[in-house]
C-alpha positions in Angstrom: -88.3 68.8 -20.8 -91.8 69.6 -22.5 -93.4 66.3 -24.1 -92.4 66.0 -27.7 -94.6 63.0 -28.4 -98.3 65.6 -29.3 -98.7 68.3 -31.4 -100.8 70.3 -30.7 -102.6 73.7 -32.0 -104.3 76.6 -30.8 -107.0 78.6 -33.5 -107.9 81.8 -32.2 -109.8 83.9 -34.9 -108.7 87.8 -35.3 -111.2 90.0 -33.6 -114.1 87.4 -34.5 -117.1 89.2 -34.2 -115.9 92.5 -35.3 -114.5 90.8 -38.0 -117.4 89.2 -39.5 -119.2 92.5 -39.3 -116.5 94.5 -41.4 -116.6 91.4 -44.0 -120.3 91.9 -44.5 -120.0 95.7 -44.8 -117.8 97.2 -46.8 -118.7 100.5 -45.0 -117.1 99.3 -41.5 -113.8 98.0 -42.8 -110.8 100.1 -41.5 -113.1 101.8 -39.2 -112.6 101.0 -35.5 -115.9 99.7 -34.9 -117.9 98.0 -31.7 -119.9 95.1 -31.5 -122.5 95.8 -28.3 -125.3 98.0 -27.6 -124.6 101.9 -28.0 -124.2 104.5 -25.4 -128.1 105.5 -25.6 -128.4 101.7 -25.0 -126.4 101.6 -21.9 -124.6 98.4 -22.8 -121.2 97.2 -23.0 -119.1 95.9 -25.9 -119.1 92.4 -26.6 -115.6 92.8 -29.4 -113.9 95.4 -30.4 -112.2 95.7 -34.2 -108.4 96.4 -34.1 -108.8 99.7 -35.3 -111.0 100.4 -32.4 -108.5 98.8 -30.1 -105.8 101.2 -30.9 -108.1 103.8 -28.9 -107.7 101.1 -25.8 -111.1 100.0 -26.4 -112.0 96.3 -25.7 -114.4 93.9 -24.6 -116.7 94.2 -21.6 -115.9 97.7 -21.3 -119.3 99.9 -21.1 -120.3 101.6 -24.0 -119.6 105.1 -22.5 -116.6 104.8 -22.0 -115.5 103.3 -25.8 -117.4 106.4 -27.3 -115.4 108.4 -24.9 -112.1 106.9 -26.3 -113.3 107.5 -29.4 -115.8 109.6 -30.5 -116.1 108.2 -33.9 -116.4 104.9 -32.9 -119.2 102.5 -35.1 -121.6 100.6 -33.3 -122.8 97.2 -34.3 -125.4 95.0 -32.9 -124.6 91.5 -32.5 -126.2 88.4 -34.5 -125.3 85.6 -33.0 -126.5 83.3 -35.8 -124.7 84.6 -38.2 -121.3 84.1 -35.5 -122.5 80.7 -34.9 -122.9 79.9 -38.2 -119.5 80.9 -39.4 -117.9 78.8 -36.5 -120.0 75.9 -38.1 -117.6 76.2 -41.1 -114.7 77.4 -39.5 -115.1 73.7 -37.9 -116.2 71.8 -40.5 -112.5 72.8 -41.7 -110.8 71.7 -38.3 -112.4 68.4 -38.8 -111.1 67.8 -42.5 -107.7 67.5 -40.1 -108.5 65.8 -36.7 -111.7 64.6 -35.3 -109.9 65.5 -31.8 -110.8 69.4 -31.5 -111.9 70.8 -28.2 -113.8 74.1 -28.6 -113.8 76.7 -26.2 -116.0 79.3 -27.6 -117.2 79.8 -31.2 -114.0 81.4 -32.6 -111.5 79.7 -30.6 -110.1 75.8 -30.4 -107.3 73.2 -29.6 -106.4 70.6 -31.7 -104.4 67.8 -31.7 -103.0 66.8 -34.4 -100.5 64.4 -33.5 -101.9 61.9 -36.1 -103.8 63.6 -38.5 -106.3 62.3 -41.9 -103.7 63.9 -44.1 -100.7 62.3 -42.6 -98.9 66.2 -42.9 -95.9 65.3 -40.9 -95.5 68.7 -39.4 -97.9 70.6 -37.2 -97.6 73.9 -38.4 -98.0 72.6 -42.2 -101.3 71.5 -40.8 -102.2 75.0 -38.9 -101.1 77.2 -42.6 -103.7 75.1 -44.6 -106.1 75.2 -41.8 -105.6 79.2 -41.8 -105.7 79.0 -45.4 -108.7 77.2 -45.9 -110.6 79.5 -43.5 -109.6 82.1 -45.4 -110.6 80.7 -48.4 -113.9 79.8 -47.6 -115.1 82.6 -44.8 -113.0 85.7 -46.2 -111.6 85.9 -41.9 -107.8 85.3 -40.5 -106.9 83.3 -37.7 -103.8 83.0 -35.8 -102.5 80.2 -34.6 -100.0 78.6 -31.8 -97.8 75.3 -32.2 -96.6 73.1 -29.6 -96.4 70.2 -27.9 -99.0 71.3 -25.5 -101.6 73.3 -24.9 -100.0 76.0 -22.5 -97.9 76.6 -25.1 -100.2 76.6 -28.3 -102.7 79.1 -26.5 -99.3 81.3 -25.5 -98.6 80.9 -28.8 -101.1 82.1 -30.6 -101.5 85.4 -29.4 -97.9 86.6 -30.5 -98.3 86.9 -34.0 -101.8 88.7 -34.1 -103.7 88.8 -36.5 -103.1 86.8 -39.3 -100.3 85.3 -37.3 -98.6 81.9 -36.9 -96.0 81.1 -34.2 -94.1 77.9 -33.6 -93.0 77.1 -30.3 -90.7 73.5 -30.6 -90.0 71.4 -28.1 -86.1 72.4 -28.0 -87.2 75.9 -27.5 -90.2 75.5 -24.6 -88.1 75.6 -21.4 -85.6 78.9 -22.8 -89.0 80.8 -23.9 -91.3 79.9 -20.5 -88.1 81.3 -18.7 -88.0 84.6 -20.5 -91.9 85.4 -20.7 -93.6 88.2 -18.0 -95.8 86.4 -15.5 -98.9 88.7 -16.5 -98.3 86.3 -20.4 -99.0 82.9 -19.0 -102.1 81.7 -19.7 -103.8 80.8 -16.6 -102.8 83.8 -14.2 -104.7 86.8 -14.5 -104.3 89.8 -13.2 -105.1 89.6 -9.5 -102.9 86.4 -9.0 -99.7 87.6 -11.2 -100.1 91.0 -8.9 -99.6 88.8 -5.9 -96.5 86.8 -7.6 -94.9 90.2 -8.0 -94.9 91.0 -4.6 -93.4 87.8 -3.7 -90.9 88.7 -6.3 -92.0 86.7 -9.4 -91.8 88.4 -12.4 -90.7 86.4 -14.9 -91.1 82.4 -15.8 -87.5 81.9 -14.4 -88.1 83.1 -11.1 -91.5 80.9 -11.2 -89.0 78.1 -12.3 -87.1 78.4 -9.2 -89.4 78.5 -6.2 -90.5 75.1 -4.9 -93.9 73.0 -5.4 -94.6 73.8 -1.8 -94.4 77.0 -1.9 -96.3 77.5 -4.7 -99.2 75.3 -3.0 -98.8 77.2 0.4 -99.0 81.0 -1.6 -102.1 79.7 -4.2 -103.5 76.4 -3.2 -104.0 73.8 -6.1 -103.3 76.1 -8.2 -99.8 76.1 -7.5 -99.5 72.5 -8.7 -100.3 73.9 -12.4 -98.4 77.1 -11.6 -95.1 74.4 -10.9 -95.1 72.8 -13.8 -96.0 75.6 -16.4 -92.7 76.8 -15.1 -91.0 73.9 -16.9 -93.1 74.0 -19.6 -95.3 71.1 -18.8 -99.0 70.4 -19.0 -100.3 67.1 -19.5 -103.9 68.7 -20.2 -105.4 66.5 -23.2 -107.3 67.8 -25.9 -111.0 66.9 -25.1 -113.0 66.1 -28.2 -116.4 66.5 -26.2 -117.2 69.3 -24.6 -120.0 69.2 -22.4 -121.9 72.2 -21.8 -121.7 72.9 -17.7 -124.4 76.1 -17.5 -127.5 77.3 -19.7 -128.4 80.3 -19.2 -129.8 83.8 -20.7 -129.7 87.6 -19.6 -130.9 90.9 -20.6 -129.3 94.0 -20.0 -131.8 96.8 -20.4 -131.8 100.4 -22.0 -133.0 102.2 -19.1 -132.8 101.1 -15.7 -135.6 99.0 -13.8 -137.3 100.7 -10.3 -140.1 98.9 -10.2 -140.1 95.6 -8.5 -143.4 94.6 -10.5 -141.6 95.2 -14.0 -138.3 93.7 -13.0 -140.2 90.6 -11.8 -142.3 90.1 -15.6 -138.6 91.2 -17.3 -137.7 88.1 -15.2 -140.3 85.7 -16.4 -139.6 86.7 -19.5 -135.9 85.7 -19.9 -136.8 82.4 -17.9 -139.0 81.8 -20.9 -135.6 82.1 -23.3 -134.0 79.7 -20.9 -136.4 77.0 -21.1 -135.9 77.2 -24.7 -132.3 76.6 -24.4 -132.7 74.3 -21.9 -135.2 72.2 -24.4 -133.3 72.6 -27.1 -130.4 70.6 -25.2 -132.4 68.2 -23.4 -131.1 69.2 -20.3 -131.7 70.0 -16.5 -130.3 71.6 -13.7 -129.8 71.4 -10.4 -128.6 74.7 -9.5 -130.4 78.0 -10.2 -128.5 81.1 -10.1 -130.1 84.4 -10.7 -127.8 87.7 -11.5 -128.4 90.8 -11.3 -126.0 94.1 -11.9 -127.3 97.4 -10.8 -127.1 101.0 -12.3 -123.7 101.4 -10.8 -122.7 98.2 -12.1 -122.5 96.4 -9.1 -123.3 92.6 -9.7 -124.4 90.4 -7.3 -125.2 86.6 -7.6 -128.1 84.5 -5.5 -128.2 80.6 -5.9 -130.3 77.3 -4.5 -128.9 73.8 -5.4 -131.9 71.1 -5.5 -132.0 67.7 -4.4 -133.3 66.5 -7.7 -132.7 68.5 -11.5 -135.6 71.0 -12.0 -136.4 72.4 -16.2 -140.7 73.2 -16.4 -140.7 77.0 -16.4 -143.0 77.6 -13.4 -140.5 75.9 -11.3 -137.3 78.2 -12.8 -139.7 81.2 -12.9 -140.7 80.4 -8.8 -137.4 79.9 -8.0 -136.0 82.9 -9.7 -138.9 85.5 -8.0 -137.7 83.7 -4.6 -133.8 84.3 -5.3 -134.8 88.0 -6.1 -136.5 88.4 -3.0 -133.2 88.1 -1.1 -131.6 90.6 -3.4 -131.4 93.8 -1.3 -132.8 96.0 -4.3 -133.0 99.3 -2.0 -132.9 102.3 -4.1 -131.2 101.0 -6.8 -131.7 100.8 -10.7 -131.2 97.2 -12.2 -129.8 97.6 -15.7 -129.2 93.9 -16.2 -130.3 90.5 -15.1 -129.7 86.8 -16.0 -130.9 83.5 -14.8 -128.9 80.4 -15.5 -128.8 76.1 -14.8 -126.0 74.3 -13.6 -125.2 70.9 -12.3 -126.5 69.8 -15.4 -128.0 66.2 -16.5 -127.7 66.5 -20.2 -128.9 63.9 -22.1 -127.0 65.6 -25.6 -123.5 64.1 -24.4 -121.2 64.7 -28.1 -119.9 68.1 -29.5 -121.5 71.1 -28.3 -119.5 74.0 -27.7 -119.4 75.1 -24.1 -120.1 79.1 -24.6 -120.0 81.7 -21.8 -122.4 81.1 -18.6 -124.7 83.4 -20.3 -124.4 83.0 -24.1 
């Protein structure tokens, strides 16, 4: 049986940034609308609205091929800040609640509220007033999962979008794990829930009944996680602290690079952004990865791990001209590169939000 002793929640905000750009203009609301660069742009989009989503349109699909979907589509640059700093509130209303809240990007977080400040006895009393209050104050819905873990909470929380609450209690776990398609659980994606359905798995019962051994054998370590999902279990806890494990920063570019001169200052340039971020969080790296995605939207990935951490610019922008110079460029455009740390010594230990390896 799941464990009954936490109670936990999953906040996942409805179509975040999309959201927040229909909010500030009246003009976009019931529109489906983009958030990325536009076609002429060549980019890709970062969210999509859910009346651009009805059109099959989501995120990290290129540009083209949303306006293709729909001609009519609107699109919106991001601003970051302004994201950021509605996630600031968003979380200054989590914390009213439970100090123990484990972000995992800026419109998305667990909480455990197993003991909370307001001594609510019931975990989805907690999650309505949280949803309330956010509404209240930033004018967005969220949905929200309950549980007693976190499996669940995150499975949870995407049945009932948007604007959505759903309840999963402990009496209840096992019967709706067993009934759920293998591409729902959180945790397989696509390639590795294509594989269980040629071994015949299609369905949380028929992941309940092969063994921990063969689960291991088909996936690895994985297959230990894999085993108990199956039941219902994960003994995952809440993390309060999230430390950051990459900085890094990217460009993608409006027309494609040729020239090995250009694409080497374009470099230099988004070094300089990561030295900022690096400063700005007091940190160092010991691994330097450099990205690059070509004009047919190939991406490749070059990396050297130091002995010691490395964070002056000269030594990231070096680095980063020697990574290229292993990167077969041929013939090909580059419409996009990035250049991130990892292996991180970062002295700003306590509550920063782990974004994506790029931001």
């Amino acid at each position: 049986m799941a464990n009954q002793t936490r109670k936990i929640i999953h906040i996942d905000m409805d179509a975040f940034y999309a959201s927040v750009e229909q909010r500030d203009n009246p003009a976009y609301r019931g529109k489906p609308l983009a958030v990325g660069a536009s076609p002429r742009q060549r980019g890709v989009v970062a969210a999509a609205s859910y009346e651009a989503r009805k059109f099959g349109i989501h995120s990290a699909m290129p540009s083209k091929s949303a306006i293709a979907l729909c001609p009519n589509l609107i699109f919106v640059r991001p601003r970051f800040e302004v994201y950021r700093a509605v996630s600031t509130q968003i979380h200054d209303v989590f914390r009213r609640y439970t100090d123990i809240v484990e972000p995992i990007a800026l419109d998305e977080a667990y909480l455990d509220v197993t003991e909370n400040k307001q001594g609510l006895p019931y975990a989805s009393t907690v999650a309505r007033q949280i949803r309330h209050e956010i509404f209240t104050e930033t004018n967005l819905t969220a949905s929200a999962g309950v549980s007693v873990n976190k499996f669940l909470a995150k499975i949870a929380s995407g049945m009932n979008k948007p604007n959505g609450m759903t309840v999963i209690l402990p009496k209840d776990a096992e019967t709706f794990v067993e009934s759920l398609p293998i591409e729902k659980f959180h945790g397989i994606g696509k390639v590795t829930a294509a594989k269980m359905r040629r071994l015949g798995i299609q369905t949380g019962a028929d992941l309940r009944e092969r063994s921990r051994e063969f689960l291991v054998d088909s996936f690895g370590k994985a297959g230990h996680y894999y085993y108990n999902i199956a039941r219902a279990k994960d003994n995952r806890e809440v993390v309060a602290n999230r430390i950051r494990k990459s900085i890094g920063a990217e460009n993608s570019f409006a027309e494609d690079l040729n020239d090995k001169a250009t694409i080497i200052i374009k470099l230099e340039q988004i070094a300089q952004t990561l030295k900022k971020r690096v400063d700005r969080h007091q940190a160092s790296g010991r691994t330097l990865t450099l990205k690059v995605k070509f004009s047919d939207y190939q991406q490749i990935t070059r990396s050297r791990t130091f002995e010691k951490c490395i964070n002056s610019l000269d030594t990231i922008i070096t680095e980063a001209v020697t990574l290229l110079e292993i990167v077969e460029l041929e013939d090909k455009g580059v419409r996009l590169l990035g250049i991130s740390l990892s292996n991180l010594d970062n002295e700003k230990k306590a509550k920063i939000v782990q974004l994506s390896l790029f931001e």
